[in-house]
N, C-alpha and C positions, 0 to 999 in steps of 0.2 A: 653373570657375576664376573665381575673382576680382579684382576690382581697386577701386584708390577715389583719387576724382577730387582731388591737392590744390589748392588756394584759391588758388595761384600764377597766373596769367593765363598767365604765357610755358612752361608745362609743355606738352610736347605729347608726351609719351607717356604711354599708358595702360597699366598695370598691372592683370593681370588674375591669379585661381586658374581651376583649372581642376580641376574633379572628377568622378571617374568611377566606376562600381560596377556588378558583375555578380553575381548570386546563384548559387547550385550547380546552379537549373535553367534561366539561360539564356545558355546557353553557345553560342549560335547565331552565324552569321555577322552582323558589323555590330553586335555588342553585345558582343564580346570587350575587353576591357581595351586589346588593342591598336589595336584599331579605332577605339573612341572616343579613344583617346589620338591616332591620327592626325587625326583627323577634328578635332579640338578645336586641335590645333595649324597645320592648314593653315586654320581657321577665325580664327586667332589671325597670321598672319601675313599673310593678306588683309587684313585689317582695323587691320593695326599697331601690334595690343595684344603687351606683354611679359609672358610667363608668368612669375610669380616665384613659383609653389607649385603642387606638383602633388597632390594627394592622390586614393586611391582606396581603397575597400572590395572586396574579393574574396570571395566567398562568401557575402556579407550579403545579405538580404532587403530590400525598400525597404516591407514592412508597418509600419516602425514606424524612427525614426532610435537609435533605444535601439540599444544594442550595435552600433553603427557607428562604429570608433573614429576613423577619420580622418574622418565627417564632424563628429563634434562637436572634434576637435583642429581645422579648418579652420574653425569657427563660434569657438571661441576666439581663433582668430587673427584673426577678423572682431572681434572685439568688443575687443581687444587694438590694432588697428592697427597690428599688426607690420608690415605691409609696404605700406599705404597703399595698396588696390588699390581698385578700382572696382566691378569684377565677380567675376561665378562663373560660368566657363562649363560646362554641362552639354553632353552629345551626345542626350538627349530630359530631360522634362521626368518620365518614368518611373523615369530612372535618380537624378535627385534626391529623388523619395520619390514612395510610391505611394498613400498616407495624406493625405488632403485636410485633415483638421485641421491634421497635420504642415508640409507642405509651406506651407499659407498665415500659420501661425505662425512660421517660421523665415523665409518671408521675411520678414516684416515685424520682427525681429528685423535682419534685415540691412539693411534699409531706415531702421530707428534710425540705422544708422554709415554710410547714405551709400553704401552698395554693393547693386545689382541684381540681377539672375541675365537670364543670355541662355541658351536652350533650343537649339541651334543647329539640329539635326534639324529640330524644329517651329516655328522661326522667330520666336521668343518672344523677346520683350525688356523685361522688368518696369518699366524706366525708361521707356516709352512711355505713351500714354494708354488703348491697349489691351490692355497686356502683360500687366496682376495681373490683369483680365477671362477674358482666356483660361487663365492659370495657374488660376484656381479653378475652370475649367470642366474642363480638360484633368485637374486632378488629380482632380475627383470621377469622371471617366472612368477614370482611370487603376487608383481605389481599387476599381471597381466589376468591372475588368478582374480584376484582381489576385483577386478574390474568385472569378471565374468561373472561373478558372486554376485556383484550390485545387481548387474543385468538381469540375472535369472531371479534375484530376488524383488526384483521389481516387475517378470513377469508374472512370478506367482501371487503378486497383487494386486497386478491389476487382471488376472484372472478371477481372484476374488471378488474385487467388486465387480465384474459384468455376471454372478452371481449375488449382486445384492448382499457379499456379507460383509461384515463390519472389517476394516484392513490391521487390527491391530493398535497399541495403545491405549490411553485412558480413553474413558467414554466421553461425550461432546455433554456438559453439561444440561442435564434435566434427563441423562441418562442411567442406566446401570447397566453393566455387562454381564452376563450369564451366560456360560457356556459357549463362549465367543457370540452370539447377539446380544445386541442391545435391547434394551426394555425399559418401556417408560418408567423412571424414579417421579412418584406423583407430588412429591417434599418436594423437589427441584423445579418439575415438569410446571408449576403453575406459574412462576417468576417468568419463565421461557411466553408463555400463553399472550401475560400481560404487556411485556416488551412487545411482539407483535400487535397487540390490538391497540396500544398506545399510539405505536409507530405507524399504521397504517389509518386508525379511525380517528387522529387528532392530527394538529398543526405541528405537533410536534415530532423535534428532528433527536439524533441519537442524545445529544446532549439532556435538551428537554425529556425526555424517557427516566436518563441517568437521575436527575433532579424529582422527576415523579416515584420512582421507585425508590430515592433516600427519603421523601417526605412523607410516605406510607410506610414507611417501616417495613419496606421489604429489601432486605442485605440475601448476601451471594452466602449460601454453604458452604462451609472450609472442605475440604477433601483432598484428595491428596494431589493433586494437577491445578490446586490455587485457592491459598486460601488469605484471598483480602475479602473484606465482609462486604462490598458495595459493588455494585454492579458500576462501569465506568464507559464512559462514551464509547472508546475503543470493544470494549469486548461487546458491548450491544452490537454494533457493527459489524461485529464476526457472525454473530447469533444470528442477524438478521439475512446474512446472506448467506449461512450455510444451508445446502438445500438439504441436512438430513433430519432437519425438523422437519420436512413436510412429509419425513419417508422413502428420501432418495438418498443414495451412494454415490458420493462424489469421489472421483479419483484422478492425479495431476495438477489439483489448483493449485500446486505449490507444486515447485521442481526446483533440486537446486543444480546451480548452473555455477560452474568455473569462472572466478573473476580473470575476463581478459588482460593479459601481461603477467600473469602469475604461476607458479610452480602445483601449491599447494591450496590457496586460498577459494573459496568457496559461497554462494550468499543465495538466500532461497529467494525467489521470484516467485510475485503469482502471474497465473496464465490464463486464458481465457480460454482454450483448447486443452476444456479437459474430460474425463467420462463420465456420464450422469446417467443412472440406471434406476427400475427401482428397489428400494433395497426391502429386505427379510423385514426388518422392522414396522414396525406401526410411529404417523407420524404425530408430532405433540401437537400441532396447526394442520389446517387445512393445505392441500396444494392448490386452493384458491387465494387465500390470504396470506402466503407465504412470496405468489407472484404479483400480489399487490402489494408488498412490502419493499418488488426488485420494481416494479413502474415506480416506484417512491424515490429510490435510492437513484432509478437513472434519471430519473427528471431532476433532482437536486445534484447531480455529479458535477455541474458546470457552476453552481453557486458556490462560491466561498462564504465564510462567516467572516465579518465586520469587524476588524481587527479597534475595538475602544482606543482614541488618541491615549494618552496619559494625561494627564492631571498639568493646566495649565501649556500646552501644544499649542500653537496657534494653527488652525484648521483654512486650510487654501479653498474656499468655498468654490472657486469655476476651475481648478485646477485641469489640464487638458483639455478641456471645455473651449477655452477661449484659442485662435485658430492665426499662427504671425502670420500677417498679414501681405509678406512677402513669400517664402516656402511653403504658407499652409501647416505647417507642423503644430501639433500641440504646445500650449505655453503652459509654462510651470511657476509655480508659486515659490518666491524666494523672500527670503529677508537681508534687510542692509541694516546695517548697525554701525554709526558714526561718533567719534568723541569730540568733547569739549578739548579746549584748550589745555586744562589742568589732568586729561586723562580718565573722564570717569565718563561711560557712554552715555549718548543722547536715547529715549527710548527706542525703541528699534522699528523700523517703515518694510513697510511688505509690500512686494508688487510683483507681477506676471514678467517672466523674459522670454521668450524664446528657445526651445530645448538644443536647438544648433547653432544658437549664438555661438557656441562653442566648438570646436572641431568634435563631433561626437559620433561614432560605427564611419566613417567616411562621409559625415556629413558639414555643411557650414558655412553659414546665414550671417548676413550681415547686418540683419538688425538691431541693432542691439539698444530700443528703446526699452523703458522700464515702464509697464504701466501700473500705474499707482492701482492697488485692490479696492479700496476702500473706495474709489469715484467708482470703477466698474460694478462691484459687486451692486454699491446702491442704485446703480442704473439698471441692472438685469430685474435687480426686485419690485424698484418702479413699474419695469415694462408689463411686467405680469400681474403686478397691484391693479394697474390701469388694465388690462385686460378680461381680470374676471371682477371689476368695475359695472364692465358693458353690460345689459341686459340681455344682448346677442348671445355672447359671448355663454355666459350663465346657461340659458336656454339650451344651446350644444353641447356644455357637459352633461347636463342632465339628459338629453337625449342620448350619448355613449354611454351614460352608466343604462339606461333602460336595454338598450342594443343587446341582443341574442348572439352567441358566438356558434358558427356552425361550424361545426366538427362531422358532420353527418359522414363526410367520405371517408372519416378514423375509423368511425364507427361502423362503419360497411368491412372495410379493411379487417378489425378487432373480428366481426364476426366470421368474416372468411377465415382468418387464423383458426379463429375455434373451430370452427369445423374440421379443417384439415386437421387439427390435433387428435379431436375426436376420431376420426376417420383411422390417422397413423396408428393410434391405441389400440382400436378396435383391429384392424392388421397385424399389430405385435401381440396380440392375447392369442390370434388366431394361430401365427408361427410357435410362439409356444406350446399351443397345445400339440401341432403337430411334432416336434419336438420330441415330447412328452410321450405322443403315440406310437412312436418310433419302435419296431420290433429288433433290441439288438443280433437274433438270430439270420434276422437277412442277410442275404449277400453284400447288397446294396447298402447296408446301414450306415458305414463309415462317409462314403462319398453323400449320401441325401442329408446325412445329419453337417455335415459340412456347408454343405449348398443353403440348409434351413439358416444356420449358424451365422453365415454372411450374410443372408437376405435380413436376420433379425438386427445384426450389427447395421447395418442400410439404415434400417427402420430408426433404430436409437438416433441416427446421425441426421435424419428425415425430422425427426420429433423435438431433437436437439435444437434445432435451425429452428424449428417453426416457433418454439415458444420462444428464442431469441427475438422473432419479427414483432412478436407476440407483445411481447415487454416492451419493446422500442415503440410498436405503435398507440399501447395502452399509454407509455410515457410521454408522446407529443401529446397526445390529449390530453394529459392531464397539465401537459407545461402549459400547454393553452389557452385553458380554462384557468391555468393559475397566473398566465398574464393579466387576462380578461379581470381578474380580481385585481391583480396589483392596478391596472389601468383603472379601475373603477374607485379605489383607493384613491388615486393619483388627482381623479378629477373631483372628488369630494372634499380631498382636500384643499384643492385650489378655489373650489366653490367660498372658501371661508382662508383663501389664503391671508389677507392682510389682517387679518386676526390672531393667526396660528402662529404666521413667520417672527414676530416679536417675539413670541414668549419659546419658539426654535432652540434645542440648545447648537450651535456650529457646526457640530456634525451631524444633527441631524438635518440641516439647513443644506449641509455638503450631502445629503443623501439625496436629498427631495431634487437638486438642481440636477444629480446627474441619472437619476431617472426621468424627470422634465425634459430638457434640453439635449440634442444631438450635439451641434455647435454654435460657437458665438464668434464672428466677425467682426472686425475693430479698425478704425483709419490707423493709416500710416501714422499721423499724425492726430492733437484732440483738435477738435474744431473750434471755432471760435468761441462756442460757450463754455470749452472746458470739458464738452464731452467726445467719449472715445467710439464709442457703439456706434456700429453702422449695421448688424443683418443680428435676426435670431431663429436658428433652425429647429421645432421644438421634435420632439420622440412622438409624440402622442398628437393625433388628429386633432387637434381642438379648433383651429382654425379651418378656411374652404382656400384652398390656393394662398397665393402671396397678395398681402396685406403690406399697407404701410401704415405707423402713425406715427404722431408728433410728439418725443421724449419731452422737450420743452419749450420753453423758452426764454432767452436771456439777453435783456437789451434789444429785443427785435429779433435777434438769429434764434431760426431753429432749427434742430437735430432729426430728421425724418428717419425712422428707422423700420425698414424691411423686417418682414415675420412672414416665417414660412414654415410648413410641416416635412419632414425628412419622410421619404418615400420608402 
C-alpha cells in the first residue's frame, strides 16, 4: 500500500496503498490474501497511516510484474497522484516481485513521485538509509528462491510421472479425475474412440475427422477447460497424439523456454525428448491403434494441404517446372499488362521468366526472354496426348498399375522392432517386480533398489527408442504403398488423359503436371515453327530410357523432342 507525503507542514496524516498478491501455488497459511490483508491493515493502524487504495493480484506469479493487472493500475496511480500517498505497503518484499531487475526498477519508478515501499513482514523501509540495501539483496534472494521452487517443483513431477500418475490439472478430455487418477468418462470416452478409428481406418486426415464428427452430430462436452461444442482440426490433432489415451504418462512435451534477447519473456515449445511411462490409468484405444494413428501423422508430416487459388487467379500451370535454359534455375509464371493509348489496359499476357533474371539471394542470369504460357503449356499437353495415344505406351501403364511394391525388407524390420519391444517389456515387468520384492529391512536395500531404479530407467529409454524406429519404419511403409496408390492414380489417369485434361479445372491441371513431370527444357530461342520445347523429364517410369518424338510439324520443320524418366 501506498502513500505520498504532501508539502503542507500541518498534515499529519499519512496516506498509504496497500498491495497484496498470491500465486496458484501459494496458497499456504500467512500468504493468503486475507492474511496479508489483515496483516497490512493492523500494520496500517499502529502506525496511523490511511489506507486509501487496496489493490491485489490473485493467481499471478511474482516472475515478472507483466500481466499483473492491479499492480501496474496501482504503479499508474503512483505516477498520476491520484491520491497523494506516501507509501505501498507490502506483507513481504516476495509478494511485491520476485525479479530483482523488476522490483529495483519499479522502485525507483516510485521514488521519482516521492513514494517508498515498507516490506512489513521483513521490516524494510526503502525511505531509510538502509532500506533500497536490503531491498536488492532481499530481492536477488527472492528471484533465486523463486527459481529453486520451479526446479524442485518440476522434480516432483516428473517424479510423478515415472510413477504413472496423473501431473495435475484438468483431465485430458474423455477423462475424469478422481482422487488424483484419472478414469475413463464413458459420455466423453466415445467421441475420443471415433476420432481414432476415423483417423486411422479411413482416408481421412484431421480435418476430414473434424467434418465427420460435425455431420454425425457428435459436438465436444462443455466443461470447464473448453467449452466450444465441435470438435476442430487442431484439438483432434492433440488427441491423436497424446499418448495418455492409450494409457501412458507423458511428461516434458512442452517446456517452456526463455525467449532469447529478453528479461522476462517466456513461449512453451514442444519437444521430442520427453518421459513416457505407463501410467495408473486404463487407456480409451488400444496401444496398437494409437501407434497406427503416430505411422499416420508421420507419413503425412511432409505433405501440406493445397492452399485453393481464389476465385478468378490465374493458375501458372509448369510453374518451376520449366528449367532457363542458360542457369538451369526454375522459371516462374508472370503476367504483363499493357495499355492503349487512351489508358485503359490491354488484357493482360502471362509468360515464364527466369527466377534470376533478377539479382536474387546473390544470384543473376541474363536471360531475360519471356516465354509465352499459352504456346508452352499447349505443347507439354500435346506431348503427353500423343503419348498415351501410343498403344505401347497404354500397355506400360497398365502393366505399373498391375506392379506389386515390395516392402518385404520394412516388413522384416517392423518385425524385428516388435520383438525387441516385446522382449524390453517383458525385462521391465520383470525389474518391477523385483522392485516390488525388495525387503526394506535389508542392509543393502537402499543401494539395490537404486541400481534396479537405473536399470528400469535404461529400460524406459530402450523402449522409448525402439517404438520411435518402430513408427518411422511402419511410416515408410505405409508412405510407400501410399506412393504406389498415388502412382497407380497417376497412370489411370493419363490412360484417359485427353479426355479428363479438358474438362481439368487449372489447378487441378497445375496438380496433375507437377506430380507427372520432374523438368521441362526449352531452346534459347523458338525454332522456326514457333515452338519452344526441346526435352521432357517425367516423375514416373512410363517410358524405357530416352525416347524421342516428332511435336510437329510446320511448313516442312520439325520440332523432335527428347523424353526421358528422372532416375
Amino acid at each position: 500500500m501506498a502513500v505520498r507525503k504532501q508539502a503542507q507542514p500541518e498534515r499529519t496524516e499519512t496516506k498509504v496503498y496497500t498491495y497484496t498478491r498470491v500465486s496458484t501455488t501459494m496458497q499456504i497459511d500467512g500468504y493468503s490474501l486475507d492474511a496479508q490483508r489483515a496483516r497490512l491493515k493492523a500494520f496500517a493502524d499502529f502506525n496511523g497511516y490511511k489506507i486509501v487504495g487496496e489493490y491485489e493480484d490473485a493467481g499471478k506469479s511474482g516472475k515478472s510484474i507483466e500481466g499483473r493487472t492491479e499492480f501496474n493500475r496501482m504503479m499508474e496511480d503512483i505516477k498520476s497522484g491520484k491520491d497523494g500517498i506516501s507509501f505501498v505497503l507490502v506483507f513481504k518484499l516476495s509478494r511485491f516481485g520476485r525479479n530483482a531487475a523488476d522490483v529495483l526498477s519499479t522502485l525507483q519508478v516510485m521514488q521519482d513521485f516521492d513514494v517508498n515501499l515498507i516490506c512489513v513482514e521483513d521490516g524494510i523501509d526503502s525511505s531509510k538509509d538502509a532500506g533500497k540495501l536490503m531491498i536488492s539483496v532481499l530481492s536477488a534472494v527472492a528471484e533465486i528462491e523463486r527459481e529453486n521452487i520451479r526446479i524442485q517443483t518440476m522434480e516432483g513431477r516428473i517424479q510423478k510421472a515415472r510413477e504413472g500418475r496423473w501431473n495435475g490439472g484438468f483431465a485430458p478430455y474423455g477423462y475424469a479425475l478422481k482422487n488424483g487418477v484419472l478414469e475413463i468418462n464413458e459420455e466423453e470416452a466415445e467421441a475420443i474412440r471415433i476420432i481414432f478409428d476415423q483417423y486411422v481406418n479411413t482416408d481421412s486426415g484431421a480435418n476430414g475427422v473434424a467434418r465427420y464428427l460435425a455431420n454425425h452430430g457428435i459436438g465436444k462436452i462443455q466443461r470447464q477447460n473448453g467449452n466450444a461444442p465441435l470438435f476442430n482440426a487442431a484439438l483432434i490433432r492433440q488427441i491423436l497424439k497424446n499418448p495418455v489415451y492409450c494409457g501412458k504418462i507423458a511428461y516434458g512435451r512442452r517446456k517452456t523456454e526463455k525467449v532469447h534477447g529478453t528479461r522476462n519473456e517466456y513461449q512453451i515449445v514442444w519437444s521430442d525428448d520427453y518421459l513416457l511411462v505407463d501410467g495408473l490409468h486404463e487407456g480409451i484405444v488400444s496401444e496398437e491403434l494409437w501407434q497406427a494413428a503416430q505411422v499416420k501423422i508421420a507419413a503425412q508430416a511432409k505433405k501440406y494441404e493445397k492452399v485453393n487459388p481464389t476465385p478468378n487467379t490465374h493458375v501458372h500451370l509448369l510453374t518451376t517446372l520449366i528449367k532457363c535454359p542458360l542457369c538451369g534455375a526454375g522459371m516462374y509464371g508472370n503476367k504483363s499488362t499493357t495499355r492503349r493509348k487512351d489508358g485503359t489496359p490491354y488484357d493482360p499476357s502471362y509468360y515464364y521468366a527466369c527466377k534470376h533474371r533478377r539479382m536474387e539471394r546473390g544470384h543473376k542470369c541474363d536471360y531475360k526472354k519471356q516465354v509465352p504460357e499459352k504456346v508452352i503449356d499447349q505443347a507439354v499437353a500435346e506431348v503427353i496426348i500423343n503419348l498415351v495415344r501410343n498403344p505401347r505406351f497404354a500397355s506400360l501403364m497398365q502393366e505399373k498399375i498391375d506392379m506389386k511394391v515390395d516392402t518385404s525388407a520394412l516388413e522384416q524390420e517392423i518385425a524385428t522392432h516388435e520383438k525387441q519391444l516385446r522382449q524390453y517389456h517383458a525385462t521391465k515387468s520383470k525389474l518391477i517386480d523385483e522392485i516390488d520384492s525388495l525387503d526394506p529391512d535389508d542392509k543393502h536395500y537402499i543401494p539395490r533398489k537404486a541400481d534396479l531404479d537405473e536399470r528400469l530407467y535404461r529400460m524406459y529409454d530402450k523402449i522409448e527408442e525402439t517404438e520411435t524406429l518402430l513408427i518411422d519404419a511402419r511410416a515408410k511403409k505405409r508412405a510407400i504403398e501410399a506412393d504406389k496408390v498415388k502412382g497407380d492414380n497417376i497412370y489411370r489417369i493419363l490412360t484417359h488423359f485427353d479426355k479428363l485434361y479438358d474438362v481439368m479445372s487449372d489447378s487441378e491441371r497445375q496438380e496433375l503436371m507437377q506430380a507427372l513431370i520432374a523438368e521441362i527444357h526449352i531452346h534459347e530461342q523458338p525454332q522456326p515453327n514457333g515452338q519452344w520445347l526441346k526435352s521432357i523429364k517425367f516423375r514416373l517410369p512410363i517410358i524405357d530410357g530416352d525416347t524421342s518424338i516428332i511435336l510437329d510439324k510446320c511448313d516442312g520443320v520439325e520440332t523432335v523432342l527428347t523424353l526421358s524418366c528422372s532416375s
